[in-house]
C-alpha positions in Angstrom: -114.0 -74.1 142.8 -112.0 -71.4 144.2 -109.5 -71.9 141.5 -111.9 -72.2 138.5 -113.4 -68.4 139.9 -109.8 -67.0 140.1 -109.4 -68.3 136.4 -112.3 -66.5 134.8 -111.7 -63.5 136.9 -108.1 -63.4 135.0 -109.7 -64.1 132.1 -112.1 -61.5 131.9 -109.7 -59.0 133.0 -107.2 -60.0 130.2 -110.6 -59.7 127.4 -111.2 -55.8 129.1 -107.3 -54.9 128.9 -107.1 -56.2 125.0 -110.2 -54.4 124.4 -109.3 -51.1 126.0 -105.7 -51.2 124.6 -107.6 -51.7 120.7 -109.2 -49.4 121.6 -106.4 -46.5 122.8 -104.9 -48.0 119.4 -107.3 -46.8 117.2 -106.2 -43.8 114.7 -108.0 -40.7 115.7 -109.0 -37.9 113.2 -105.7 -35.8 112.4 -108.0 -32.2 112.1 -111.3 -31.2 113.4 -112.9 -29.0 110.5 -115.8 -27.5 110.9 -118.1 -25.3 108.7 -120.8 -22.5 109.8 -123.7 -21.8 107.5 -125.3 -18.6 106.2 -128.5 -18.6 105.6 -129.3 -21.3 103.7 -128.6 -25.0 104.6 -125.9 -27.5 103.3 -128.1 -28.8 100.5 -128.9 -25.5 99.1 -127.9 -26.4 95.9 -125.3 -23.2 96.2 -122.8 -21.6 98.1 -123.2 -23.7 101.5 -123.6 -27.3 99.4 -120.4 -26.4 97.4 -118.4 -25.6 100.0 -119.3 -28.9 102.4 -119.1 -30.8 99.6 -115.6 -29.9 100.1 -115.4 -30.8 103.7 -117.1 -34.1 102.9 -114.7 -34.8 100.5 -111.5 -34.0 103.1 -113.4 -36.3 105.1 -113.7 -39.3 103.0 -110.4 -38.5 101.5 -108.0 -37.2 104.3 -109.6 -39.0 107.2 -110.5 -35.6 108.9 -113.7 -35.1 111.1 -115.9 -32.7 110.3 -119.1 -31.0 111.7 -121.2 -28.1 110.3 -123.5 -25.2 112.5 -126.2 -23.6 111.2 -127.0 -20.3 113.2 -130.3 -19.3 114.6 -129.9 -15.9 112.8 -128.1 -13.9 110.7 -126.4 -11.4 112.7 -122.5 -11.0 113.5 -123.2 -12.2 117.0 -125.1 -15.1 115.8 -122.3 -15.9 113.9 -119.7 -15.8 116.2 -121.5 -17.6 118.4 -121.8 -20.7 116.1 -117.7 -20.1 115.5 -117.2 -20.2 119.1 -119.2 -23.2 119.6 -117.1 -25.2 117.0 -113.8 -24.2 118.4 -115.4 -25.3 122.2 -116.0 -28.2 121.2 -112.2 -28.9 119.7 -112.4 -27.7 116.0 -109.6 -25.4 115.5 -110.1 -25.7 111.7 -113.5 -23.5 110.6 -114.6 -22.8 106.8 -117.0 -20.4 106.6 -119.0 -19.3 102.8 -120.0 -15.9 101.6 -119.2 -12.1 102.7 -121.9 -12.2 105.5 -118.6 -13.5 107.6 -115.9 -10.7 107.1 -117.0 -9.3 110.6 -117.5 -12.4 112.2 -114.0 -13.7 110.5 -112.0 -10.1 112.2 -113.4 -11.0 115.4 -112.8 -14.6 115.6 -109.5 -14.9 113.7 -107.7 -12.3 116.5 -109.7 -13.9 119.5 -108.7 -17.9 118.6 -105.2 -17.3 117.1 -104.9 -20.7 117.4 -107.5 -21.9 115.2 -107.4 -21.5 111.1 -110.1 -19.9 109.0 -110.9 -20.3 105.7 -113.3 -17.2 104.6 -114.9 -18.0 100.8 -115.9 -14.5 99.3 -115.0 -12.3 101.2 -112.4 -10.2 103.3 -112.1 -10.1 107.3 -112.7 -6.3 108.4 -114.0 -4.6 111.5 -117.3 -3.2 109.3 -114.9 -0.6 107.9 -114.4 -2.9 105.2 -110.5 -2.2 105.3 -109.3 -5.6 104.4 -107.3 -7.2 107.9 -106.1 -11.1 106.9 -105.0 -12.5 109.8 -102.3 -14.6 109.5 -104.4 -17.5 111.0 -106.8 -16.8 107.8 -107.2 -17.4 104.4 -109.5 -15.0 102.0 -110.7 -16.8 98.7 -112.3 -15.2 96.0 -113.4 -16.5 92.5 -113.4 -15.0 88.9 -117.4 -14.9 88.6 -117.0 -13.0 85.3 -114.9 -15.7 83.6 -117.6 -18.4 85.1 -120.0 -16.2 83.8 -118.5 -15.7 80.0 -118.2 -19.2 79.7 -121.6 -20.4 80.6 -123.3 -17.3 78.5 -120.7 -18.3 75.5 -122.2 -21.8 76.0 -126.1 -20.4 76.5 -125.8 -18.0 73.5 -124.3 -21.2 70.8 -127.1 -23.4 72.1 -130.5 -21.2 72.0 -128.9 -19.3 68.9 -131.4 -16.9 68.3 -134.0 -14.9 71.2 -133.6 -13.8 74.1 -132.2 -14.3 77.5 -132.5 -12.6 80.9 -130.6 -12.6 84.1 -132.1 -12.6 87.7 -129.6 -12.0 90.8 -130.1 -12.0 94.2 -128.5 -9.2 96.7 -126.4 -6.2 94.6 -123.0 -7.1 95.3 -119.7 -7.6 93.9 -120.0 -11.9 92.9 -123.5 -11.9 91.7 -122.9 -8.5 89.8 -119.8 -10.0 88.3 -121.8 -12.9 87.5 -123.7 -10.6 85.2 -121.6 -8.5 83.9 -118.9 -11.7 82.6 -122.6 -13.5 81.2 -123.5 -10.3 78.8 -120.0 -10.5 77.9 -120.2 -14.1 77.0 -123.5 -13.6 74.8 -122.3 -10.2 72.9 -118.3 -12.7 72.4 -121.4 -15.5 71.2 -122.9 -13.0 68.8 -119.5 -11.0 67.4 -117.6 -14.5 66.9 -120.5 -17.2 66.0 -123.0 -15.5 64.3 -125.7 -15.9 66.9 -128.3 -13.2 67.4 -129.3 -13.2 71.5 -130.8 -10.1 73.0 -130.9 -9.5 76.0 -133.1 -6.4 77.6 -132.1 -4.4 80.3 -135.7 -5.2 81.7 -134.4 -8.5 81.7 -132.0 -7.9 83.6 -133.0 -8.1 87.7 -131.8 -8.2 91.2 -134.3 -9.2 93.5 -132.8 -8.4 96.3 -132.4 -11.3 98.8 -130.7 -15.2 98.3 -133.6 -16.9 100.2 -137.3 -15.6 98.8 -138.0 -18.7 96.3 -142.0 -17.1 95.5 -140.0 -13.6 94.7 -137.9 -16.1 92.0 -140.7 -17.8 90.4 -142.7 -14.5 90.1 -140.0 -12.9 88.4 -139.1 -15.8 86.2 -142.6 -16.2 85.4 -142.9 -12.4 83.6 -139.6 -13.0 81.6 -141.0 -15.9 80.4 -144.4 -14.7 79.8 -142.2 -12.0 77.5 -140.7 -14.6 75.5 -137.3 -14.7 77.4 -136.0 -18.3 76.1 -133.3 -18.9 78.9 -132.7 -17.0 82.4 -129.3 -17.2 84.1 -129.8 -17.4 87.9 -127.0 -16.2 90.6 -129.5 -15.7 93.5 -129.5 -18.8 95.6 -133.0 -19.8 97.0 -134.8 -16.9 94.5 -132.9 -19.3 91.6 -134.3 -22.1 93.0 -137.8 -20.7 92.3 -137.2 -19.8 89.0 -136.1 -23.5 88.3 -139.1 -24.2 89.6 -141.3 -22.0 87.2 -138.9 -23.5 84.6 -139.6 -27.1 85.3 -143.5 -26.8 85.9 -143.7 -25.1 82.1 -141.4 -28.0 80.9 -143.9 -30.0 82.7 -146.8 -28.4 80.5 -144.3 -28.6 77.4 -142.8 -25.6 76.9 -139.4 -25.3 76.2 -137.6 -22.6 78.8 -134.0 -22.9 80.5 -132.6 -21.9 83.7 -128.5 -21.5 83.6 -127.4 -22.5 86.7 -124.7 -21.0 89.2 -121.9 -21.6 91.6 -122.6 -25.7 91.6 -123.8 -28.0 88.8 -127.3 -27.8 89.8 -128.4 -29.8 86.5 -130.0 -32.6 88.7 -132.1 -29.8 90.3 -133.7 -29.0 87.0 -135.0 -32.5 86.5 -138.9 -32.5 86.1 -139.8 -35.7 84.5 -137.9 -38.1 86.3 -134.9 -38.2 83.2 -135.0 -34.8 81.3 -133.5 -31.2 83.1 -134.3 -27.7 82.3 -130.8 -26.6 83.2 -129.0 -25.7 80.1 -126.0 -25.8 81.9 -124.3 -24.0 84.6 -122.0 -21.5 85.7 -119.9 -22.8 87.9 -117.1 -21.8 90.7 -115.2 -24.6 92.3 -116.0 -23.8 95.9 -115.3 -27.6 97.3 -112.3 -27.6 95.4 -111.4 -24.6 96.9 -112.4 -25.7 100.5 -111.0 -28.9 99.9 -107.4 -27.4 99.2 -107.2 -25.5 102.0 -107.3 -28.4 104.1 -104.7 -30.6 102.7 -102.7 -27.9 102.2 -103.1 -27.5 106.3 -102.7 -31.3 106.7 -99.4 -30.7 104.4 -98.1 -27.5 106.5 -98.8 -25.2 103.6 -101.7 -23.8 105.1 -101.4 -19.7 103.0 -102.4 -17.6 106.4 -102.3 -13.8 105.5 -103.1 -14.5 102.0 -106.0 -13.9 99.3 -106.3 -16.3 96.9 -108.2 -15.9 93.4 -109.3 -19.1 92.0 -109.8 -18.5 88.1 -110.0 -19.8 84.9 -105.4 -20.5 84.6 -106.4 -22.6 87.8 -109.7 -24.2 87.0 -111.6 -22.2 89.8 -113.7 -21.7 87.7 -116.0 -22.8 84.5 -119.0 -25.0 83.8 -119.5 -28.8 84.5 -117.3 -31.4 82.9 -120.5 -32.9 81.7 -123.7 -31.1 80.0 -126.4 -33.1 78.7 -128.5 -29.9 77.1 -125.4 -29.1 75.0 -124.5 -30.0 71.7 -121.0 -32.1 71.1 -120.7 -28.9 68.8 -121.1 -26.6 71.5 -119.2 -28.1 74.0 -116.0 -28.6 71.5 -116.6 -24.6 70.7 -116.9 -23.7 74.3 -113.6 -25.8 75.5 -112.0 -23.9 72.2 -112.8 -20.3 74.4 -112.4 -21.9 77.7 -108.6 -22.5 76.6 -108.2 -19.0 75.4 -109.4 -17.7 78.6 -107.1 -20.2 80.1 -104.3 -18.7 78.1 -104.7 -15.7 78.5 -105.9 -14.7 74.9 -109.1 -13.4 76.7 -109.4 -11.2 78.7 -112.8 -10.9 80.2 -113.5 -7.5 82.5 -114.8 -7.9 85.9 -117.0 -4.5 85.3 -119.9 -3.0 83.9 -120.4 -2.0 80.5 -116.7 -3.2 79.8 -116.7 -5.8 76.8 -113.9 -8.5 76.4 -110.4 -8.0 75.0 
């Protein structure tokens, strides 16, 4: 009896030593990268979704693990803290979206020069705003006024004749780029296609804010009521309330367009279960851009000290690969500019009241 005890006892003992050693065996993730939020959340349909789209795709791709904060507020502290409580808890690769971060980035990227940071529009600096790019970091920006030109090229061949407004969120550099390259785009449209689109400098609005969706709704719902045909939207949350105004008058049969920004957000303007109200969208390539920073630190490339443009010559920028609410005429025309641009044959300026060369 003895005997037989003795046996299992090995037994079991042999089971727990295969299992642990399995489990010692078992490939652990070769990065930690982790991703703090502005304002918004990761399905915002913007800047944060873009860029975790990225990290998701590093993930499923490169076998990385990755975790995202979303602060409490949106102060420098409250951003640090979140960056602080990523590299605690072992993430020494951090991705963070929008210029909120510069201060945050200068203070983190000298305090964990161990870790890497990835800032997406925008510059680390001390609130001086003197540019400091740690060697630890990486500052990305994107050619909004390419992105721009080639969705307001594609707006202006597809509504032909009327008129079109813009509504932007905060005042600043992107969103006004945004504007400027979409103008651009139209008055290119106009000179080059015969098309006839106005568009008013009431028309024309910054609200003010990324996350007041009733603010974006109101204000699409005035250009509307003025006849405004289509309504290009780089504002975040206020876009997503004018899609909303746009989809509840598709709803009621009217025919209105939203032109979407930084993401494909054409699924967003779907109101009757098949049909969107987003014409199409102007687009930059933030998970691409996320997504290359990390397999280029996977690969020892990581460019620390560097700012990177991502652009039309690298495919940074532009409008989805697919766009139901465009013509096959259209689309062929717009690829025709987008290879210019490409080329270098246009040049489109990234300021205001400067037209295309």
């Amino acid at each position: 009896m003895k005997g037989k005890i003795l046996l299992v006892a090995l037994l079991v003992a042999a089971v727990l030593f295969v299992g642990c050693t399995k489990k010692a065996e078992q490939p652990t993730a070769s990065l930690k990268v982790g991703m703090v939020t502005d304002a918004g959340t990761i399905d915002d349909k913007s800047f944060n979704q873009g860029t975790w789209e990225g990290i998701v795709r590093a993930a499923n791709e490169l076998k990385i693990e990755n975790k995202y904060l979303k602060p409490t507020g949106t102060t420098v502290s409250d951003y640090v803290k979140e960056i602080s409580n990523l590299y605690d808890a072992g993430y020494r690769f951090i991705v963070t979206p929008g210029f909120k971060f510069e201060t945050a980035i200068f203070e983190a990227q000298t305090k964990y020069t161990d870790a890497k940071f990835v800032l997406i529009d925008g510059t680390p600096h001390a609130g001086d705003y003197k540019s400091v790019v740690g060697p630890n970091t990486v500052s990305i920006f994107f050619a909004e006024h390419e992105s721009g030109f080639i969705a307001g090229v594609a707006a202006a061949l597809q509504i032909k004749e009327g008129e079109m407004g813009f509504i932007g969120g905060m005042e600043i550099p992107p969103v006004q780029k945004f504007n400027w390259g979409f103008q651009q785009g139209v008055a290119y449209a106009n000179q080059n296609y015969g098309t006839n689109i106005v568009m008013k400098p009431e028309n024309v609005v910054y609200q003010g804010s990324f996350d007041n969706v009733a603010a974006g709704q109101q204000l699409a719902a005035k250009m509307f009521d003025k006849g405004v045909q289509a309504i290009f939207c780089a504002a975040g949350g206020v876009g997503v309330g004018a899609i909303n105004e746009a989809k509840a008058r598709a709803t009621a049969g009217k025919k209105v367009w939203i032109i979407g920004v930084d993401v494909d957000q054409y699924a967003e303007g779907i109101y009757d279960g098949t049909n969107s109200i987003i014409l199409t969208s102007a687009m930059k390539r933030i998970d691409v851009a996320a997504f290359d920073m990390i397999k280029a630190e996977l690969e020892g490339k990581f460019p620390g000290g560097q700012t990177l443009i991502f652009d039309a010559k690298n495919d940074g920028v532009g409008i989805p690969a697919n766009n139901p609410n465009l013509s096959p005429e259209v689309v062929a025309k717009v690829n025709e500019v987008f290879a210019k641009l490409k080329a270098g044959e246009i040049t489109v300026s990234d300021q205001q009241g400067n037209l295309i060369k």
